[in-house]
C-alpha positions in Angstrom: 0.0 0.0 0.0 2.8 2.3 0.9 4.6 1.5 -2.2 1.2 2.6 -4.3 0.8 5.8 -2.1 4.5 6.6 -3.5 3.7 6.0 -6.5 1.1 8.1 -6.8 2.7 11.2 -5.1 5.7 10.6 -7.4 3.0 11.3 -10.6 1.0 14.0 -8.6 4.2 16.3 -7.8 4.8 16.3 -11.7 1.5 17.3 -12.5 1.9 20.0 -10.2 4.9 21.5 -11.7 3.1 21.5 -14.7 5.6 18.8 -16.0 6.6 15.1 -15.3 10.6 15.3 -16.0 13.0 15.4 -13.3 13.9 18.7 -13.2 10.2 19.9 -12.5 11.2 17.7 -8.9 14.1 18.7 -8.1 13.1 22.2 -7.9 10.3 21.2 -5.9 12.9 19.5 -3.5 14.6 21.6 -0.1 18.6 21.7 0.2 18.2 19.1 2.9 16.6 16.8 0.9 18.6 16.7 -1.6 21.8 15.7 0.6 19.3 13.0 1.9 19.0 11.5 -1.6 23.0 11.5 -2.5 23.8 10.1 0.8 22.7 6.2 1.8 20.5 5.1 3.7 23.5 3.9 6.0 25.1 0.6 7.7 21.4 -0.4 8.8 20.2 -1.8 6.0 22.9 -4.6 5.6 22.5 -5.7 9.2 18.5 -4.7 9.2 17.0 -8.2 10.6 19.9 -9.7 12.5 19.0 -7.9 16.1 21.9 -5.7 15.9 21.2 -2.6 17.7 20.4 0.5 15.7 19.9 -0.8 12.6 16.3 -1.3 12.7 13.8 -2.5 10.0 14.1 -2.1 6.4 12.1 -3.5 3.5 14.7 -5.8 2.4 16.4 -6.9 5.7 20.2 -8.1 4.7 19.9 -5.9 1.3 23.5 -4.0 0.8 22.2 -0.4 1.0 19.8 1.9 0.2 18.5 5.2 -1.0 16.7 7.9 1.5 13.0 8.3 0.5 11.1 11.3 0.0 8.3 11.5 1.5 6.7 14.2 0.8 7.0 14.4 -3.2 6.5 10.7 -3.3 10.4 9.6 -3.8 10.4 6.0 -3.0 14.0 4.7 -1.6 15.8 2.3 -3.8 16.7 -1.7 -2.6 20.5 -2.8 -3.4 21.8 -6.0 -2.8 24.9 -7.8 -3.8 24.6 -10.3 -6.3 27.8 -11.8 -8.7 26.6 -15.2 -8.4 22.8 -14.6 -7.6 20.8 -12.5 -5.0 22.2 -12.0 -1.6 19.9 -10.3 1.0 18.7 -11.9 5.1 17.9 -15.6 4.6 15.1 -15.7 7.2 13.0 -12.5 5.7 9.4 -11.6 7.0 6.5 -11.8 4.5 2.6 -11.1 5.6 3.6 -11.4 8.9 5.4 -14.5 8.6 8.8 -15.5 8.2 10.3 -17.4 6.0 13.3 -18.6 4.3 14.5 -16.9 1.3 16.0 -18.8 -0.9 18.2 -17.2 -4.3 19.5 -19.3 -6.9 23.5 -20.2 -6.4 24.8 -19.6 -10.2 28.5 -20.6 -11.4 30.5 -17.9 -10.2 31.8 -15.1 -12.7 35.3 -16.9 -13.4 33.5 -20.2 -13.8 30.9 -18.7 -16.2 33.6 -16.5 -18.5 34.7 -19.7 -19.3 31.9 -20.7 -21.2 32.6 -17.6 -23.8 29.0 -17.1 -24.5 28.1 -14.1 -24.0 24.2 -15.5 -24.8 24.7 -17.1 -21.7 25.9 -14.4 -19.6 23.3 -12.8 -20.8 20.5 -15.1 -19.8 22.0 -15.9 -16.2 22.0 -12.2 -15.6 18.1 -11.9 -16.7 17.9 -14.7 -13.9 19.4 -12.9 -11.1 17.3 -10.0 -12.4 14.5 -11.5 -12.1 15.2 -12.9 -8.5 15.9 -9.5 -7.2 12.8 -8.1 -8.3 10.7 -10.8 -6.2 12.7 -9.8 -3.2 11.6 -6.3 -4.1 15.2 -5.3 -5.2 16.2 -2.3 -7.4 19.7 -2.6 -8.3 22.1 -5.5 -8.5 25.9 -4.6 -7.3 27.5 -6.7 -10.0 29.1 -7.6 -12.4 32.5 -7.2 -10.5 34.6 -6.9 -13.7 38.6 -5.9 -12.5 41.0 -7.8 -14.8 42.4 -11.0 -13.1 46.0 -9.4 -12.7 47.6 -12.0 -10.3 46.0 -16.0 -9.7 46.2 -14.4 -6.2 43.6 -11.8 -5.9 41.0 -13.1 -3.8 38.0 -12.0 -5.6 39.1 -13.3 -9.0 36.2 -16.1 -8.8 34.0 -12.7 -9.1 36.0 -11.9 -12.2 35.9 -12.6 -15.3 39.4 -12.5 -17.5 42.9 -11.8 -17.4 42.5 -10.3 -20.9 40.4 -6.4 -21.4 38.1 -7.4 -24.6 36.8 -10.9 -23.0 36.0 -9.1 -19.7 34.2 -5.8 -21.6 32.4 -8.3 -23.7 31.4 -10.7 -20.6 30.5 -8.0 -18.7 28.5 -6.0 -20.8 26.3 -9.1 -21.4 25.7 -9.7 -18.2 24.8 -5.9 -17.7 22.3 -6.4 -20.7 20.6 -9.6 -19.1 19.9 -8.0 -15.7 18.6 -4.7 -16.8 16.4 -6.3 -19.6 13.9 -6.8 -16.5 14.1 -3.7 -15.5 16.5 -3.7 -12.6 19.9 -1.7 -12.6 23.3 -3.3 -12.9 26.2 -1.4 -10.9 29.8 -2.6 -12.6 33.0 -2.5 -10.3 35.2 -1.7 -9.3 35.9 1.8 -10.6 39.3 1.3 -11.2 42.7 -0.8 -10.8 41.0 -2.6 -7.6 43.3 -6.2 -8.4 43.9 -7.1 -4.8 42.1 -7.4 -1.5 45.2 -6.8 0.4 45.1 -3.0 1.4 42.1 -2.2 -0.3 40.8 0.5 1.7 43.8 2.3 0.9 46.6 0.7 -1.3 48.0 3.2 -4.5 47.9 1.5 -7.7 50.6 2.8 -9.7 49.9 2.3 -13.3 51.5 3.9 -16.5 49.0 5.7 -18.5 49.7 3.3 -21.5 48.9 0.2 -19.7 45.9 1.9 -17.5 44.1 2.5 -21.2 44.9 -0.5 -22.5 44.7 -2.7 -19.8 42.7 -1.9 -16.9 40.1 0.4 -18.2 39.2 -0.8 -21.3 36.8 -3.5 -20.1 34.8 -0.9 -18.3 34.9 1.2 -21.2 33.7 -1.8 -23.5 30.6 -2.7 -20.9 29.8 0.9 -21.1 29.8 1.8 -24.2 28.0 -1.7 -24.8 25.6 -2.2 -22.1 24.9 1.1 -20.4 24.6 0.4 -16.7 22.8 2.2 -14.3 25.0 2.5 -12.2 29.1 2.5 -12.0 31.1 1.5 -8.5 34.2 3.9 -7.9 36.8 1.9 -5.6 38.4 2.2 -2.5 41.6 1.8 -3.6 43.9 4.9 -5.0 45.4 5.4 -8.3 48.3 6.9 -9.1 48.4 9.3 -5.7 44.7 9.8 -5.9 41.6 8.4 -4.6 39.7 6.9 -7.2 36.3 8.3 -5.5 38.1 11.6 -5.5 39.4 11.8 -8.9 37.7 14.2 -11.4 40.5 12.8 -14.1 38.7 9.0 -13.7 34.9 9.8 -12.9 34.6 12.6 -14.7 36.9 13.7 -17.9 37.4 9.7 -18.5 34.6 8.1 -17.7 31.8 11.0 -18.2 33.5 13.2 -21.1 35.6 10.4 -23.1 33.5 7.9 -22.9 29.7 9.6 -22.3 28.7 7.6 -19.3 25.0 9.4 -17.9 24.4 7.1 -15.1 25.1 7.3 -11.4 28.1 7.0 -9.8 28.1 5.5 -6.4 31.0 4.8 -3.9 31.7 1.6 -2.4 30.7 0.6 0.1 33.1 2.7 2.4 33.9 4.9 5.7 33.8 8.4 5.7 36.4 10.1 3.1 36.0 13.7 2.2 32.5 14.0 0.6 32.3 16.8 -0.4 35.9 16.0 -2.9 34.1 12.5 -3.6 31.2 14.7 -5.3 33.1 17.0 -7.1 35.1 14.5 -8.9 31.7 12.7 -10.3 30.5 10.7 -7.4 26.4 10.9 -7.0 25.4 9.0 -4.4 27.6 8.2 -1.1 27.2 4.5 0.5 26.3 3.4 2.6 26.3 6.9 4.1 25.6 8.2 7.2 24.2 11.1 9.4 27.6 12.6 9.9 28.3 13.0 6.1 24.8 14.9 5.4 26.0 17.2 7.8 29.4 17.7 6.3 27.6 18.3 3.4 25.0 20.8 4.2 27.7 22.7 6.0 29.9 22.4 2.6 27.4 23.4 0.2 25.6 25.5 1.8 28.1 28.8 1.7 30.2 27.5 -1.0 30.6 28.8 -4.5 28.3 26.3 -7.2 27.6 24.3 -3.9 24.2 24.1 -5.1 25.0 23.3 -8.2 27.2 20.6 -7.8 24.5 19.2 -5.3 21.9 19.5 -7.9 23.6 17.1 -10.7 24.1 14.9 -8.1 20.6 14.6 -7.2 19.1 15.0 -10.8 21.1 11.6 -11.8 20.5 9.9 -8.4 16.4 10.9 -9.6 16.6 9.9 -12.6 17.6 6.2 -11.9 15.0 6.3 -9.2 12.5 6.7 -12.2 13.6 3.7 -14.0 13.5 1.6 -11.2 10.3 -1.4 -10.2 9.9 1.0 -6.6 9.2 4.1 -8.7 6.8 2.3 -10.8 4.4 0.8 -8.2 5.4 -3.0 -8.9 5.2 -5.6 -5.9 7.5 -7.4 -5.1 6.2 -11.4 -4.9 9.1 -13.0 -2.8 8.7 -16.1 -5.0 11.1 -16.5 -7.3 11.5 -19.1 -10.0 14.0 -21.5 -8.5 13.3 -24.5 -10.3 13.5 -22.8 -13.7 16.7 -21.1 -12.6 17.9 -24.2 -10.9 18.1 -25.9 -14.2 19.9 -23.2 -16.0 22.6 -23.0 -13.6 23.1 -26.6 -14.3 23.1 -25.9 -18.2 25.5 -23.1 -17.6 27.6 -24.6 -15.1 27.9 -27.8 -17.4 28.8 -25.4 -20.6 31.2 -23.6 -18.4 33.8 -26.4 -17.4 37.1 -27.0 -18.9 38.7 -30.4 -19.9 42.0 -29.7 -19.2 43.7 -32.8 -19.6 42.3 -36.4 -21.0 44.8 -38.9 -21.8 43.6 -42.2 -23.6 40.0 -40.9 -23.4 39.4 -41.5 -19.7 36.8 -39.1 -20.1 33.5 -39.6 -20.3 32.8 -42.7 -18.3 29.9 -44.5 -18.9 26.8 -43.4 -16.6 26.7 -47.0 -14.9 30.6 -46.8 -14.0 31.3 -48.0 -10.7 33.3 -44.6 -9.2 35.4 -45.0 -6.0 35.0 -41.0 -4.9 38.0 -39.3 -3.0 38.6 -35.6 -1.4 36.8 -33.5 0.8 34.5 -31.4 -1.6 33.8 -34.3 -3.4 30.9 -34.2 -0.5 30.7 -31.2 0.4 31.4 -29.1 -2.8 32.7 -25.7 -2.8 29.7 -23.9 -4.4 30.8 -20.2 -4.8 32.4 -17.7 -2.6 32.1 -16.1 1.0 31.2 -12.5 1.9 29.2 -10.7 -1.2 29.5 -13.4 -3.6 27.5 -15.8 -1.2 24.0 -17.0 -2.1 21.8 -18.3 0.4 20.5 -21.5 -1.9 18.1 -24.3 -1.0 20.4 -26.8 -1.4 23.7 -27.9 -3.4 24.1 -31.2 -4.9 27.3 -32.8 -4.3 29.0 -34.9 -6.9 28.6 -38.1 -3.4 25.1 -36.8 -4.3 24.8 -36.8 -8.4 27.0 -40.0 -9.1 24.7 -42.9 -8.8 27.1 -45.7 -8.6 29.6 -44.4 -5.8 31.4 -47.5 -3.8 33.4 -47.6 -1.1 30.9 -47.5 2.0 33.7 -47.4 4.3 35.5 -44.5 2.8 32.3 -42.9 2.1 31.5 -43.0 6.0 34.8 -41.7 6.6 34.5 -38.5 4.7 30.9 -37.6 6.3 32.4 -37.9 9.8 35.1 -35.9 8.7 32.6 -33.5 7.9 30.9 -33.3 10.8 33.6 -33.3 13.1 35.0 -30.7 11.2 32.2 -28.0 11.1 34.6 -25.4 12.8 36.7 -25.4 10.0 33.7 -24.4 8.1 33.5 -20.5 9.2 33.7 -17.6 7.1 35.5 -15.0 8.8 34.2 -16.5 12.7 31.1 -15.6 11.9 29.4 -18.8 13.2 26.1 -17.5 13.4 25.7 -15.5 10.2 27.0 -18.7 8.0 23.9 -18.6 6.1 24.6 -14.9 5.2 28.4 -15.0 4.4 29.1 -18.6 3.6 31.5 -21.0 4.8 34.6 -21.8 4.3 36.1 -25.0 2.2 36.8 -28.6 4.3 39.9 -28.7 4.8 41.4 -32.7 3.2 41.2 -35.5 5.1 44.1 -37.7 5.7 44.2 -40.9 4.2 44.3 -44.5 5.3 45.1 -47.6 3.0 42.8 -49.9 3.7 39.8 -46.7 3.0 41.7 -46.9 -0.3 41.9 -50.4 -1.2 38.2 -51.2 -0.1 36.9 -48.0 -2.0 39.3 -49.6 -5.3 38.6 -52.8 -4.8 35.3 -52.8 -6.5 35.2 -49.4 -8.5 35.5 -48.8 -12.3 36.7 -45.5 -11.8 39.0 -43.6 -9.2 37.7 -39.6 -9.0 39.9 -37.2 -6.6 38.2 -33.6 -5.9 40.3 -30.6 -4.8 38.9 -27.9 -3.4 39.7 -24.3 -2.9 37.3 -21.3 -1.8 38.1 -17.2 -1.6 36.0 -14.3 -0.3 36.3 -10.7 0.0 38.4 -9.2 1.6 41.2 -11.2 1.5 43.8 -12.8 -1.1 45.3 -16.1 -1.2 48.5 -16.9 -0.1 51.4 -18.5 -2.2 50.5 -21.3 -0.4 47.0 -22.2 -1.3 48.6 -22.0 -4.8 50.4 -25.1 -3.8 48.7 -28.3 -3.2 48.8 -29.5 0.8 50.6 -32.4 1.8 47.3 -34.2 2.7 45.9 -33.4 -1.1 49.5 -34.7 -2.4 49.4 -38.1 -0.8 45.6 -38.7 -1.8 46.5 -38.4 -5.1 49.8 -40.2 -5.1 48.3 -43.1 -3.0 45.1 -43.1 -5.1 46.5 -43.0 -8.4 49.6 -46.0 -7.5 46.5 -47.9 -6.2 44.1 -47.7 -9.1 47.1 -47.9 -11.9 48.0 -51.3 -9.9 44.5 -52.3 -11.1 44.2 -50.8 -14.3 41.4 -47.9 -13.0 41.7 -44.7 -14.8 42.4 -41.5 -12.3 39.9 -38.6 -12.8 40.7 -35.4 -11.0 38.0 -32.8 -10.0 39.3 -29.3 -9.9 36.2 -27.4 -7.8 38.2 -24.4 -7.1 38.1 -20.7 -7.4 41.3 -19.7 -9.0 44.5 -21.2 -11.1 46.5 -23.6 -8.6 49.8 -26.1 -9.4 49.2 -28.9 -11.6 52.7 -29.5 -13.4 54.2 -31.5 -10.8 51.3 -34.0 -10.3 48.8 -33.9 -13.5 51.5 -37.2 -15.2 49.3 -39.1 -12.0 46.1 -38.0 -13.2 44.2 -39.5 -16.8 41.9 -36.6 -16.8 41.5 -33.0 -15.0 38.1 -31.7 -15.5 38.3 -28.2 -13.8 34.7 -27.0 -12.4 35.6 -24.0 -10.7 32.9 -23.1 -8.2 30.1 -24.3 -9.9 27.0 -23.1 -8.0 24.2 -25.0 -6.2 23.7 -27.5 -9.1 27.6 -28.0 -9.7 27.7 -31.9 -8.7 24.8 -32.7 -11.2 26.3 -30.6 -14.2 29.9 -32.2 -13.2 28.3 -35.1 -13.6 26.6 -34.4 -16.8 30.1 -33.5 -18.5 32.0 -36.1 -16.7 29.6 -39.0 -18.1 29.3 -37.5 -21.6 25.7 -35.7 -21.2 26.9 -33.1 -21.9 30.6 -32.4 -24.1 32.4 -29.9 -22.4 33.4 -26.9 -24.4 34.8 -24.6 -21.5 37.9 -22.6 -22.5 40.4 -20.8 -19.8 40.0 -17.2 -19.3 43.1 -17.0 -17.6 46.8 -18.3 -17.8 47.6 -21.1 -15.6 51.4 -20.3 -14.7 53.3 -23.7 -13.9 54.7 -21.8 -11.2 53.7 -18.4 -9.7 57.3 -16.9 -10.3 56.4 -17.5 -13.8 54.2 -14.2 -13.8 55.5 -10.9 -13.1 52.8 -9.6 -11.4 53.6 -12.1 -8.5 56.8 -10.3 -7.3 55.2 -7.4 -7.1 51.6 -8.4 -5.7 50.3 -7.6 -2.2 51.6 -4.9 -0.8 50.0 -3.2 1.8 49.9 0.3 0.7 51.8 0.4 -2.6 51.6 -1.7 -5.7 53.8 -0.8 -9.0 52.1 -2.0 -11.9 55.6 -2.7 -13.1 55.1 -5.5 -15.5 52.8 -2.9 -17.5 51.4 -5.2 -20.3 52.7 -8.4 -19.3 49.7 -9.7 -17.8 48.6 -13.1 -17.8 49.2 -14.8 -21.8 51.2 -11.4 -22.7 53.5 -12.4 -20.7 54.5 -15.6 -22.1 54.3 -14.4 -25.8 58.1 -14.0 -25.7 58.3 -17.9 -25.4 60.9 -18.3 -23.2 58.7 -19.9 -20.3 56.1 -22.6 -21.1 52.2 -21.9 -18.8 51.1 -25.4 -17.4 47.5 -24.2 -19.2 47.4 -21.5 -21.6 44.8 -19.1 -22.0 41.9 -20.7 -24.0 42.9 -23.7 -23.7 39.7 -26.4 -23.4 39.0 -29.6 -24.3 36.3 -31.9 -26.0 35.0 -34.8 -26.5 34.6 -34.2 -30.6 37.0 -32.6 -32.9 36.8 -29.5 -34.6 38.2 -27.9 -38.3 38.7 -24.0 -38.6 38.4 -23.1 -42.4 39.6 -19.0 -43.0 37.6 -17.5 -45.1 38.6 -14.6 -47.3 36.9 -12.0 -45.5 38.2 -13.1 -42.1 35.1 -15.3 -41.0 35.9 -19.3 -39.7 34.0 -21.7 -40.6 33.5 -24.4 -37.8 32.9 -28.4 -38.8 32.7 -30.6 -36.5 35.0 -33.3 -38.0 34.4 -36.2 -34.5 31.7 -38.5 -33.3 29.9 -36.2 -30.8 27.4 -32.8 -31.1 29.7 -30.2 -29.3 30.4 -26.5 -29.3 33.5 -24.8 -30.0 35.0 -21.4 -29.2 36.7 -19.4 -32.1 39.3 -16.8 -31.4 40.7 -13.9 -33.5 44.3 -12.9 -32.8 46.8 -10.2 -34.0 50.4 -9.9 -32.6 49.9 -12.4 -30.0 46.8 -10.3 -28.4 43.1 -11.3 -28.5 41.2 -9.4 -31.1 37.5 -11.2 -31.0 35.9 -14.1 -30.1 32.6 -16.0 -31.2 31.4 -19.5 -30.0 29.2 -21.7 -32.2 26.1 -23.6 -31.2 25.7 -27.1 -30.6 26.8 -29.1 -34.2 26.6 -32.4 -35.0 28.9 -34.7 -36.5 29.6 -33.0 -39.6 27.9 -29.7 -39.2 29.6 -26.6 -40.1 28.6 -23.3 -39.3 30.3 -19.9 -40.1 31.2 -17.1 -37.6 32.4 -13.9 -37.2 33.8 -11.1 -34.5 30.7 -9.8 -34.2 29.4 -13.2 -32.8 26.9 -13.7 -35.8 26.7 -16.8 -37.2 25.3 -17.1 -41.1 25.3 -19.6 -43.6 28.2 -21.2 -45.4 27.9 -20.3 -49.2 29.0 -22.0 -52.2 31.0 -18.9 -53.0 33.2 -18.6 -49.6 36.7 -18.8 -50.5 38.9 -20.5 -48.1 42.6 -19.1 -47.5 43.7 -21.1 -44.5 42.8 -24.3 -42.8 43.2 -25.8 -39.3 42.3 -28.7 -37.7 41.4 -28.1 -33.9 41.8 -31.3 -31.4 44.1 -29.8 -28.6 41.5 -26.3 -28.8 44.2 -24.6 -27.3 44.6 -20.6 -28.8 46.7 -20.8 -31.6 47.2 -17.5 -33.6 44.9 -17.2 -37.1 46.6 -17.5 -40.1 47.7 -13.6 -42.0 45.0 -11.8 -43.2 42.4 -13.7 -40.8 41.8 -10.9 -38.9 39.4 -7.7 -39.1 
């Protein structure tokens, strides 16, 4: 009813001013309202719901901020919640009265669903979480996190998307298109150079202007240019001396006079800095705010030279993304979203998302009725996304003990779930036992092996499977060491493999983790390495859709695995508390291995498949695609010039000898009789391999 009443004020004060646009409002708006609407609603509404004191009731308890209402001319506030891998807000929320838990959907996190290179995809999943947020009665989803993949140490990189500029801008801009296409606002981050978690609040990125262009703002240009978002995150991070939320230079003559950008600008989610500086470089709207900054702001403006003014652009743009929004236009939120629909696409885009890195002899698939002997920690209790923002409060999450129907070895089996039980401590994000469902939980740490687990588990399996598991969160980056693999996850698979060799079982290796780890000194033990990622609530049944053959994987690497993390310049220089020198400049990730004197264990884009494909060149720079093997499968194209990536299209699914033709633009069209081919080759490995001369547009 409330929401209605707003609704209806919001027309009414238009009509009133003789006109319905925005500046008719904001003249009808005082000097203190106006601060109201550029600052946040404040710290309350994250922790609204979970009986902390002062932060009351708000209409989304758990939601990451909001905006102040206007009462009086009808200005509704706006809902935002996090949301990279779905919609996080208070899983217990009230409804009618009653409360209930709210469940959200658990998609493949972002580094998990770049790897799919369909930016269809993307583009449907983010329609998803669109639509999710809107039954919560949500406005604006914080994502897509989009900062370049600089170091495999960065802890949010499972947020991410690529190590390379044009696959992120192209990722990211999709999944800006699929959330907004149901009318709720997209907000990309983090507004700029924010590569590490280490210092965050107030490390200085030092970046060359060259490689700051070409590097670490062009993917935000791309999804802006491509996608127009809402809304834009500025960092907490510095730049080059400079904080980015008080840099005119970034929010304003880059982002709003070189590249046009009209939408709001918000802050992250931050403490105090100087507000008034944070709006005069471009900022809009200050979260999660607080009283004492609408103070400092009335007292700033109020005296002060285009005070008013300044104020005023800031509020027109905060108002005119309050227009677009569901609260504005009267629509109710249902708080019944459409998990089983939603469920099943984050199987199929889980499924299309996972790469085949290694598959020796054709160990992979296995048939459906194998007999699989199932080894490692988040083999039962998989490692579904992220902690902090990036977790989801799902239903459930199916296990890959849960989706393989022919698992033996009830004594090892029984091992591992007491393990689990007795090891719930271990399970904790950040301590924060009570608020698990809200932040997620950490990874299991490996159990320790015993023979005769091993031998009874082998004894009567067809197959041996090892999962490794890895998890990050916010606010934090990995350490060298979680790069490495433990001494408890080397002896599984040393033990495992010796054992199931002895008997002639293939060894299939599980990769459920959130960023690159070491695989060159163990992958000779291993037939196959199908890496998952963090797959989301319905990772154990899409695993088991690729591993069995349901589904042929077509997942491609988005980043550079390094054999070693010495291997990567970046490393040397990564993690420093307050200062990081972007001294490698362009040798990020593959660019830094185009010289050839070091060898990555995986190279970007590297995937692959059950089937074969055949790359024909065709005069005017299109490939066709035929799939030459035994299987329906998809396959990724990639355009190349001087060892960078210049464009990328992915087919659909062919069948055995189905060619189809494709383009940088991502549009497929007919093969004709009069295509002339200039270069052939023959793709089994799928790893990037540069186009032949004059393949390129």
């Amino acid at each position: 009813m409330k929401r209605r009443l707003f609704f209806l004020l919001f027309i009414l004060c238009g009509l009133v001013a003789q006109a319905t646009d925005v500046d008719s409002l904001l003249a009808l708006m005082t000097h203190r309202e106006k601060v109201r609407l550029v600052i946040g609603g404040g710290w309350s509404s994250l922790f609204s719901g979970f009986n902390i004191p002062f932060c009351g009731k708000q209409r989304v308890p758990g939601a990451a901020g909001v905006t102040h209402a206007v009462g009086r001319l009808g200005i509704p506030s706006v809902v935002m919640a996090d949301g990279p891998a779905g919609v996080r807000i208070k899983p217990l929320q009230k409804t009618d009265g009653k409360k209930r838990e709210a469940y959200a959907t658990a998609f493949p996190v972002g580094c998990c669903l770049a790897s799919s290179w369909d930016t269809a995809l993307l583009e449907e999943v983010g329609a998803a979480i669109g639509d999710e947020a809107a039954a919560y009665g949500i406005d604006i989803i914080l994502s897509p996190g989009m900062n370049l993949m600089r170091s495999p140490l960065c802890g949010r990189n499972y947020e991410y998307y690529s190590e390379d500029p044009l696959l992120s801008g192209k990722l990211a801009a999709a999944t800006v298109r699929g959330i907004q296409s149901v009318g709720i606002g997209a907000c990309v981050k983090h507004f700029a150079c924010n590569n590490q978690e280490t210092g965050r609040m107030h490390n200085d990125s030092r970046v060359d202007s060259v490689t700051l262009f070409s590097l670490y703002l062009r993917p935000f240009e791309i999804a802006i240019r491509e996608s127009d978002p809402w809304t834009v995150m500025s960092s907490y991070n510095m730049l080059n001396g400079e904080r980015t939320q008080e840099s005119r230079w970034l929010l304003t003559e880059v982002l709003r006079r070189r590249w046009h950008y009209r939408g709001v600008v918000m802050t992250d989610w931050t403490f105090r800095r100087h507000t008034r500086r944070q709006i005069a470089a471009g900022n809009d709207l200050m979260m999660p705010g607080d009283l004492l900054q609408r103070r400092q702001l009335r007292r700033a403006f109020l005296g002060a030279e285009n005070g008013e003014n300044m104020l005023d652009t800031c509020a027109r743009r905060v108002l005119q993304m309050v227009r677009k929004t569901r609260s504005a236009q009267g629509l109710q939120a249902t708080g019944k979203p459409h998990l089983e629909e939603h469920a099943r696409l984050a199987r199929r885009a889980a499924a299309e998302s996972f790469v085949l890195l290694h598959n020796e002899g054709g160990a992979l698939p296995f048939s459906p009725e194998a007999r699989v002997a199932l080894f490692g920690a988040s083999s039962y209790d998989l490692v579904a996304g992220g902690t902090g923002s990036g977790h989801v409060n799902a239903a459930y999450k199916t296990n890959l003990s849960d989706a393989l129907p022919h698992c033996v070895g009830a004594l090892l089996q029984a091992e591992y779930r007491r393990w689990a039980q007795d090891n719930t401590h271990r399970n904790k994000a950040a301590g924060f036992g009570f608020m698990q469902k809200f932040l997620g939980r950490g990874a299991l740490k490996e159990m320790p092996l015993k023979r005769e687990w091993i031998t009874e588990a082998l004894d009567s399996a067809d197959i041996a499977l090892i999962t490794i598991g890895r998890q990050a969160g916010e606010g934090r980056d990995r350490q060298p060491a979680d790069f490495e693999l433990t001494r408890e996850e080397r002896d599984m698979l040393q033990q495992v493999s010796q054992e199931a060799r002895m008997r002639g079982i293939k060894t299939v290796v599980v990769l459920n983790v959130s960023g690159a780890i070491e695989t060159a000194s163990w992958r000779h033990l291993a037939d196959a390495v199908l890496l998952i990622w963090c797959p989301g609530q319905e990772g154990g049944c899409a695993a088991v859709d690729v591993l069995t053959g349901v589904v042929n994987p077509s997942g491609r690497l988005t980043m550079t695995w390094p054999e070693r993390l010495e291997d990567l310049p970046s490393t040397r220089i990564f993690g420093d508390e307050r200062v990081t020198l972007y001294a490698e400049r362009d040798s990020v990730g593959y660019r830094a291995f185009r010289d050839g004197r070091r060898r990555p264990a995986y190279a970007f884009g590297h995937g692959l498949s059950y089937s074969a494909f055949r790359e024909e060149i065709l005069a005017d720079g299109r490939i066709a695609v035929t799939n030459t093997g035994e299987r329906p499968g998809r396959h990724v194209v990639m355009w190349w010039e001087d060892g960078i990536l210049t464009g990328f299209a992915k087919t659909r699914l062919l069948a055995p000898g189905e060619c189809q033709v494709l383009g940088h633009e991502q549009a497929a069209v007919a093969v004709g009789k009069e295509a002339e081919i200039v270069g052939e080759r023959v793709v089994v490995d799928a790893a990037p391999v540069a186009v032949n001369e004059g393949a390129d547009q």
